[in-house]
Jmol script that loads the backbone (N, CA, C; Angstrom):
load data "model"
ATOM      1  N   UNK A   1      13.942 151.248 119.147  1.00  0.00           N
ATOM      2  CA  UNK A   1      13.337 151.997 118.053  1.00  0.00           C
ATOM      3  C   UNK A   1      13.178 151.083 116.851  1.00  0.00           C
ATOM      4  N   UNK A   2      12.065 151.209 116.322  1.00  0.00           N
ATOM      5  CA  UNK A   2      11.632 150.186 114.906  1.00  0.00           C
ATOM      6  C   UNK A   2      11.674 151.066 113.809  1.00  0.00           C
ATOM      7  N   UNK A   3      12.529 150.554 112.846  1.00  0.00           N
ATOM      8  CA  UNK A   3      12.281 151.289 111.445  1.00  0.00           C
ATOM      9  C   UNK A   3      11.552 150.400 110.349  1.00  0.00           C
ATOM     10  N   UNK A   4      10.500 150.915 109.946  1.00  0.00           N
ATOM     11  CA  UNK A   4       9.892 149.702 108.664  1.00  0.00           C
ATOM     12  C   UNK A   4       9.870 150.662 107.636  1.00  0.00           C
ATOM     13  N   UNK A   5      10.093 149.603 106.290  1.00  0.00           N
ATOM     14  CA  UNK A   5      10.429 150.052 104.659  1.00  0.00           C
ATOM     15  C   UNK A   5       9.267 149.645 104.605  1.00  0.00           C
ATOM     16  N   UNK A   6       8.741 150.370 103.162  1.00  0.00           N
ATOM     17  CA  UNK A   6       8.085 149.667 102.105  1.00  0.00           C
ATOM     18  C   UNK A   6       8.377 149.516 101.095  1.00  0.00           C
ATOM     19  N   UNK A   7       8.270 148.333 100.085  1.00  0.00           N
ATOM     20  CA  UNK A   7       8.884 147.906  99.194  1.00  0.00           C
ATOM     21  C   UNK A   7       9.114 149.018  98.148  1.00  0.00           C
ATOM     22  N   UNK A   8       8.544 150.239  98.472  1.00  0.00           N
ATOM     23  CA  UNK A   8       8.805 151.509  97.291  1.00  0.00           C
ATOM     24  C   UNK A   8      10.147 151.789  97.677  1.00  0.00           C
ATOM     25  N   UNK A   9      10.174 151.490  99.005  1.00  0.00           N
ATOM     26  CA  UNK A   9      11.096 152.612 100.268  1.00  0.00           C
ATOM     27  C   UNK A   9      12.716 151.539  99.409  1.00  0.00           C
ATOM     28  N   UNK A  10      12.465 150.298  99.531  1.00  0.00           N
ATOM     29  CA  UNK A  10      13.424 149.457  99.168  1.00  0.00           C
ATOM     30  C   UNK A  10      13.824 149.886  97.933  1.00  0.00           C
ATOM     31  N   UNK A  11      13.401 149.611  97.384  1.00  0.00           N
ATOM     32  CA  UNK A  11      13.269 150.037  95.775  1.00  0.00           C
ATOM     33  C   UNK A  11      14.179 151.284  95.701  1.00  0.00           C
ATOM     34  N   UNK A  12      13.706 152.479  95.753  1.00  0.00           N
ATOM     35  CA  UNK A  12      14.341 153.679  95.667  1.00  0.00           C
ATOM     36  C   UNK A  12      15.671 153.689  96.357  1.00  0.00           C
ATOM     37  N   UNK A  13      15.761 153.355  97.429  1.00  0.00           N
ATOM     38  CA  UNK A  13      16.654 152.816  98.337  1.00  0.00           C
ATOM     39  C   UNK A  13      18.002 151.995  97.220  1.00  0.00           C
ATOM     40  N   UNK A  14      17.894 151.176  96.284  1.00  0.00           N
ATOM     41  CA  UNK A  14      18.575 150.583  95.660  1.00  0.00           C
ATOM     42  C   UNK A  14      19.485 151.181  94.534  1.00  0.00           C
ATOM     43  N   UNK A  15      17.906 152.103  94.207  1.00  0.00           N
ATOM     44  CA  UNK A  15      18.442 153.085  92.749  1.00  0.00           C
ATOM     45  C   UNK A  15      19.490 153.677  93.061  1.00  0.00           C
ATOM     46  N   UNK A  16      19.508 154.528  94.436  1.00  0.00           N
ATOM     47  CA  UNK A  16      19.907 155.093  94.737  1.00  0.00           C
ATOM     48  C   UNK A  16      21.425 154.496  95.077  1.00  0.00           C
ATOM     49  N   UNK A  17      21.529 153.545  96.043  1.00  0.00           N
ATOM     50  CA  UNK A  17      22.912 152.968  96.186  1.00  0.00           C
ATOM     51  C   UNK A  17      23.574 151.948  95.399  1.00  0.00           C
ATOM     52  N   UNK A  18      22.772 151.386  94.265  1.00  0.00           N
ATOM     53  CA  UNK A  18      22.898 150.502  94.054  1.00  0.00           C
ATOM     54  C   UNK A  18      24.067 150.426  92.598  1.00  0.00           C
ATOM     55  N   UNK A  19      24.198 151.969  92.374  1.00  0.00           N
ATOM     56  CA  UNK A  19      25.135 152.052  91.241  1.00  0.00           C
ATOM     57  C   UNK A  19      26.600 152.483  91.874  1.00  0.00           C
ATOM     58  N   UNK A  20      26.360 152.851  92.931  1.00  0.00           N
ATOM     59  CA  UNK A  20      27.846 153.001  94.145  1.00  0.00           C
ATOM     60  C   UNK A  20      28.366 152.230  94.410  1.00  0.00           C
ATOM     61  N   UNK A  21      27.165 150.696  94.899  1.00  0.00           N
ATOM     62  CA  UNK A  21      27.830 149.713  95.287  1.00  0.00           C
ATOM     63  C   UNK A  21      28.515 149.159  93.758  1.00  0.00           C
ATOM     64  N   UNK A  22      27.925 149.418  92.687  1.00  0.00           N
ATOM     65  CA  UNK A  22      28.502 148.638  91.712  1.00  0.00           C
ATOM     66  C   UNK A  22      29.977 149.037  91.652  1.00  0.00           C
ATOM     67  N   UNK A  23      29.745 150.354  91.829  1.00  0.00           N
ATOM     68  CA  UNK A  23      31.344 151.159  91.237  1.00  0.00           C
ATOM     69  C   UNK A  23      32.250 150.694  92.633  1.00  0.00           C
ATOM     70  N   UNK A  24      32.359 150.170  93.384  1.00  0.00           N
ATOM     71  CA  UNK A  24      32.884 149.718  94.363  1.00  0.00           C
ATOM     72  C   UNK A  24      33.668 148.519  94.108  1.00  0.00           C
ATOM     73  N   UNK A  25      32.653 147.380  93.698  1.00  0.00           N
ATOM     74  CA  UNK A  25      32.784 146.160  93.197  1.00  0.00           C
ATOM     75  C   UNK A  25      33.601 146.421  92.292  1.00  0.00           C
ATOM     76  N   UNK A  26      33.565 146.993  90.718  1.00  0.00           N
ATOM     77  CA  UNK A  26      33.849 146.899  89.933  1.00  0.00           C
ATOM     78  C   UNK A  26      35.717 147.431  90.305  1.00  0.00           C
ATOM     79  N   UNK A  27      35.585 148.285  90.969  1.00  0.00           N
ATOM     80  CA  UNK A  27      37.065 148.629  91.906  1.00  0.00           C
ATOM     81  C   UNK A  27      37.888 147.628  92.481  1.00  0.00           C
ATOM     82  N   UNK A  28      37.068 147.248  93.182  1.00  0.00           N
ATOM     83  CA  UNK A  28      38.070 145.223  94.038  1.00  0.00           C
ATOM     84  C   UNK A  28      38.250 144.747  93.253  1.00  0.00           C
ATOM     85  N   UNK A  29      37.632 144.971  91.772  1.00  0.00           N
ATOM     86  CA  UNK A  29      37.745 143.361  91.238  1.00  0.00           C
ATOM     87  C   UNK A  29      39.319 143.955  90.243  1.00  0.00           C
ATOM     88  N   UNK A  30      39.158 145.157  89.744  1.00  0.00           N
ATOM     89  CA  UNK A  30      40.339 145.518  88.885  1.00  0.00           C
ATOM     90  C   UNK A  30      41.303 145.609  90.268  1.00  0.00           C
ATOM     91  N   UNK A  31      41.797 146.174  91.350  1.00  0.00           N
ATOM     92  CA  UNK A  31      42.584 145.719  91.839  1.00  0.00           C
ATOM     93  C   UNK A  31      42.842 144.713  92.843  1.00  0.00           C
ATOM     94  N   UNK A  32      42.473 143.393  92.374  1.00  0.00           N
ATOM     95  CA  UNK A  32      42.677 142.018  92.870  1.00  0.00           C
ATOM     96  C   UNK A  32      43.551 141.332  92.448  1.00  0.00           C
ATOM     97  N   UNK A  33      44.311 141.112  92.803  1.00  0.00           N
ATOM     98  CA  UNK A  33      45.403 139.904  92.207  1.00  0.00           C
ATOM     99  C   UNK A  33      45.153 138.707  92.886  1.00  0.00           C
ATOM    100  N   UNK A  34      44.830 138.212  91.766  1.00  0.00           N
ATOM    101  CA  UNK A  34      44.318 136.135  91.821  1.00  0.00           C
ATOM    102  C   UNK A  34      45.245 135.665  93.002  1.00  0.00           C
ATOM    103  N   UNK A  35      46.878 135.694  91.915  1.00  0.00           N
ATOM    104  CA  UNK A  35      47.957 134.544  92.554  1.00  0.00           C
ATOM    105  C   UNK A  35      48.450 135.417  93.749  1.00  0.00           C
ATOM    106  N   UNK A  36      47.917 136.722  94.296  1.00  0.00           N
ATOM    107  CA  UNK A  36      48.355 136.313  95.711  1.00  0.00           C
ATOM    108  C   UNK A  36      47.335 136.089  96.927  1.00  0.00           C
ATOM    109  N   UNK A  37      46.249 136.444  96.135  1.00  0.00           N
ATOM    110  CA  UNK A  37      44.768 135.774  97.244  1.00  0.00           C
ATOM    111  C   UNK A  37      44.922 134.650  97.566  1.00  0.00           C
ATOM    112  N   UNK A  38      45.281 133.731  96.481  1.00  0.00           N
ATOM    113  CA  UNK A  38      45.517 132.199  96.235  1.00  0.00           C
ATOM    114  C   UNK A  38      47.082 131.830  96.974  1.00  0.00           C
ATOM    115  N   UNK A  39      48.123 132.568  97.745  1.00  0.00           N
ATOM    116  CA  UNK A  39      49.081 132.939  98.304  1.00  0.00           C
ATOM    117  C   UNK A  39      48.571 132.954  99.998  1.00  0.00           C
ATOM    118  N   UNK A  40      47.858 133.906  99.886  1.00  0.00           N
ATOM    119  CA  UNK A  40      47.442 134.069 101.718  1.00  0.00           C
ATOM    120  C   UNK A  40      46.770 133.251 101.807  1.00  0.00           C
ATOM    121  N   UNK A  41      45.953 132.393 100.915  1.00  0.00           N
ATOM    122  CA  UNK A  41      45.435 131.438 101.075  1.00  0.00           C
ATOM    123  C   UNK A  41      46.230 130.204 101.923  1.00  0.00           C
ATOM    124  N   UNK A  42      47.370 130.241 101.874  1.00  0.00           N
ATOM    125  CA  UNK A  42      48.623 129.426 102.479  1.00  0.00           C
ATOM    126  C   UNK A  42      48.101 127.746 101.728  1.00  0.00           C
ATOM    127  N   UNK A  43      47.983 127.818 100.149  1.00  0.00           N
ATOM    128  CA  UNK A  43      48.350 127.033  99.718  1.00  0.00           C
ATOM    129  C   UNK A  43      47.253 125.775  99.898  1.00  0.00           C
ATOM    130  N   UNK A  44      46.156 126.175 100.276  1.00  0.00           N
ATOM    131  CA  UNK A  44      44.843 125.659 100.510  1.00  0.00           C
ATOM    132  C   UNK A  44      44.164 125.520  99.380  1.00  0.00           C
ATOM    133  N   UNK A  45      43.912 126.173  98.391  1.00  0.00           N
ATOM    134  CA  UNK A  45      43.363 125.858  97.183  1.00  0.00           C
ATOM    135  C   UNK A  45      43.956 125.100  96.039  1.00  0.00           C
ATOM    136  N   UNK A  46      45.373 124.867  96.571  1.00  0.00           N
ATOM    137  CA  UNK A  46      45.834 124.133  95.778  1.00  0.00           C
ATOM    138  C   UNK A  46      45.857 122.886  95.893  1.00  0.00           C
ATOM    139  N   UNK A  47      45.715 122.990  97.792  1.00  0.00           N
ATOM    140  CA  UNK A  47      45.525 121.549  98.003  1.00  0.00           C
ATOM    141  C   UNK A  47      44.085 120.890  98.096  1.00  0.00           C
ATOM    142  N   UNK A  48      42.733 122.001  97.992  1.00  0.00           N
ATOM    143  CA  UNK A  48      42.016 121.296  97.805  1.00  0.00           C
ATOM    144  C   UNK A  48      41.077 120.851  95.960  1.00  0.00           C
ATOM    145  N   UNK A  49      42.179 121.330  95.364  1.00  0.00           N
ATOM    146  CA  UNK A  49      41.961 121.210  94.148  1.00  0.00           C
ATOM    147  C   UNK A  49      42.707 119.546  93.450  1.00  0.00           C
ATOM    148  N   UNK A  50      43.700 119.665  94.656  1.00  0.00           N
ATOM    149  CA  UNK A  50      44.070 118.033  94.791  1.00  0.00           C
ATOM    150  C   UNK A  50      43.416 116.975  95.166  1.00  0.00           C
ATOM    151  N   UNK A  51      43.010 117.409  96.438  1.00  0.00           N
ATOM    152  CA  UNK A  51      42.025 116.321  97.274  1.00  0.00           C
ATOM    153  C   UNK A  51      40.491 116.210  95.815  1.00  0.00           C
ATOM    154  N   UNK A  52      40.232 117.310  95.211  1.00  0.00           N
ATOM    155  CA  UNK A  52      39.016 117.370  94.679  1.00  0.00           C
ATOM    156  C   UNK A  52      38.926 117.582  93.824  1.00  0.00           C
ATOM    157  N   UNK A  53      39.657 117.033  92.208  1.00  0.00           N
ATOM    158  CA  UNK A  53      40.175 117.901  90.920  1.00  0.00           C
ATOM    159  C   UNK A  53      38.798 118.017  90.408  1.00  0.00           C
ATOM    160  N   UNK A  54      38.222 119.070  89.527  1.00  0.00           N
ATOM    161  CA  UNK A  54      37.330 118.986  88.901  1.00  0.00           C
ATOM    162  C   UNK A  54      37.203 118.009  88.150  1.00  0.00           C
ATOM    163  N   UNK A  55      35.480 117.306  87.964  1.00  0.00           N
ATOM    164  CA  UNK A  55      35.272 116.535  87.007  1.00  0.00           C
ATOM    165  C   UNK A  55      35.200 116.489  85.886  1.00  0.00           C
ATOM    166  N   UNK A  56      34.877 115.648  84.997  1.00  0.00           N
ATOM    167  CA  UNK A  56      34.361 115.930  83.433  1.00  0.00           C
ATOM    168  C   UNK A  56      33.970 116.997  83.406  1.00  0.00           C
ATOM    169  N   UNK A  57      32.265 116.914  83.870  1.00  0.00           N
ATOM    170  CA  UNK A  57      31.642 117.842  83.690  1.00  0.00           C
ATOM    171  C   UNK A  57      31.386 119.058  84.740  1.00  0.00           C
ATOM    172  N   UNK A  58      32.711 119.356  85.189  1.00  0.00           N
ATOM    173  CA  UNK A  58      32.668 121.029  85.639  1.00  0.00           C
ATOM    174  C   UNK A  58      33.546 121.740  84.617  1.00  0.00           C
ATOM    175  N   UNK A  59      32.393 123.078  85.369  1.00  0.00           N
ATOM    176  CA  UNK A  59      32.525 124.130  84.377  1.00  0.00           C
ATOM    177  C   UNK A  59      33.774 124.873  83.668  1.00  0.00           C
ATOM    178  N   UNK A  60      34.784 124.411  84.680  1.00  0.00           N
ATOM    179  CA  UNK A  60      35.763 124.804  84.354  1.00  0.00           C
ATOM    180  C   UNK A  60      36.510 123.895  83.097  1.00  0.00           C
ATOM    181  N   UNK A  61      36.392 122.890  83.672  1.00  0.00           N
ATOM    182  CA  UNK A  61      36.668 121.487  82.047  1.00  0.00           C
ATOM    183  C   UNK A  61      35.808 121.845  80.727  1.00  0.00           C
ATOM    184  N   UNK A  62      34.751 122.450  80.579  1.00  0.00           N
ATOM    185  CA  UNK A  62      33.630 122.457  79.588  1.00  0.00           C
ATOM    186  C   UNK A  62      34.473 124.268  79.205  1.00  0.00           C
ATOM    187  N   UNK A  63      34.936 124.909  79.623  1.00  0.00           N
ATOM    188  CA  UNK A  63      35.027 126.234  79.558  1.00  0.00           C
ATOM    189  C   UNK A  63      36.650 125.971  78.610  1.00  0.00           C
ATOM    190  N   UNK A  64      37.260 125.093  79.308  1.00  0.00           N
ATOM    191  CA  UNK A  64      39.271 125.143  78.845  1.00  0.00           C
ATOM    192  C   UNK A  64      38.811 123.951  77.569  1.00  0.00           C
ATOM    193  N   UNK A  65      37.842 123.286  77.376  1.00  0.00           N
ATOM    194  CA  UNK A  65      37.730 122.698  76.594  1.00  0.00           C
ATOM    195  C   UNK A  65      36.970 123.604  74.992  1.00  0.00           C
ATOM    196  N   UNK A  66      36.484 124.240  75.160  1.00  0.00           N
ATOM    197  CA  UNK A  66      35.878 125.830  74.168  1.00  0.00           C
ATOM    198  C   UNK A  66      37.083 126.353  74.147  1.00  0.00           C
ATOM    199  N   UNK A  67      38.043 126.653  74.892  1.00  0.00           N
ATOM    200  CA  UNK A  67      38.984 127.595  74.489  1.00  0.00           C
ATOM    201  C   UNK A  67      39.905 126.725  73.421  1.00  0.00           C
ATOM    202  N   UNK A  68      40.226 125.646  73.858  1.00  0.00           N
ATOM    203  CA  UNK A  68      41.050 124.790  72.967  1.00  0.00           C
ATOM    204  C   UNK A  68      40.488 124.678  71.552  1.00  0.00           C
ATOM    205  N   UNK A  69      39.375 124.444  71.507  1.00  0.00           N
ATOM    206  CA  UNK A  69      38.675 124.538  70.097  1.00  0.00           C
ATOM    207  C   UNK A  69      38.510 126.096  69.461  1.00  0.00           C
ATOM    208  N   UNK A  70      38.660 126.907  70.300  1.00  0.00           N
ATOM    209  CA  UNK A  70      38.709 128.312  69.807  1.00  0.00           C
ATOM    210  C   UNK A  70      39.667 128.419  68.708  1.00  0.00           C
ATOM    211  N   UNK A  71      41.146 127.977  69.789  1.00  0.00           N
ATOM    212  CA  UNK A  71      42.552 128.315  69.946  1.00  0.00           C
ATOM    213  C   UNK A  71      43.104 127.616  68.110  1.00  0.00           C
ATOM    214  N   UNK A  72      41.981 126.543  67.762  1.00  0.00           N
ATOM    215  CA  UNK A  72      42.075 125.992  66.595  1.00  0.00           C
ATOM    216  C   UNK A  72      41.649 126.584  65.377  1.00  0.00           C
TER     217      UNK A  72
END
end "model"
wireframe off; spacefill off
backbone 0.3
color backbone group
């Protein structure tokens, strides 16, 4: 059996789920805890943050570097 959309079909289709899926998301993310994702991780992100420290210019250096000047 073939089902075909049309891009209206999509569209409406989105309106419709697309504020559910948000409220979903927005759910995982308030109950997520970082340090134990980073835990079952079995210690993998720590080690590849070793093998691979961020550079100068990542975002994360350019981001802790604004906060420090905030923090002033």
């Amino acid at each position: 059996m073939s089902v075909t959309f049309t891009l209206k079909d999509w569209v409406e289709n989105w309106k419709r789920v697309g504020p559910e899926l948000e409220a979903i998301r927005r759910s995982e993310l308030v109950r997520s805890n970082t340090a134990e994702a980073i835990e079952r991780l079995g210690g993998w992100v720590r080690i590849a943050v070793k093998q691979a420290p961020p550079g100068p210019d990542s975002g994360l250096v350019i981001m802790q570097a604004w906060f420090a000047k905030l923090r002033r």
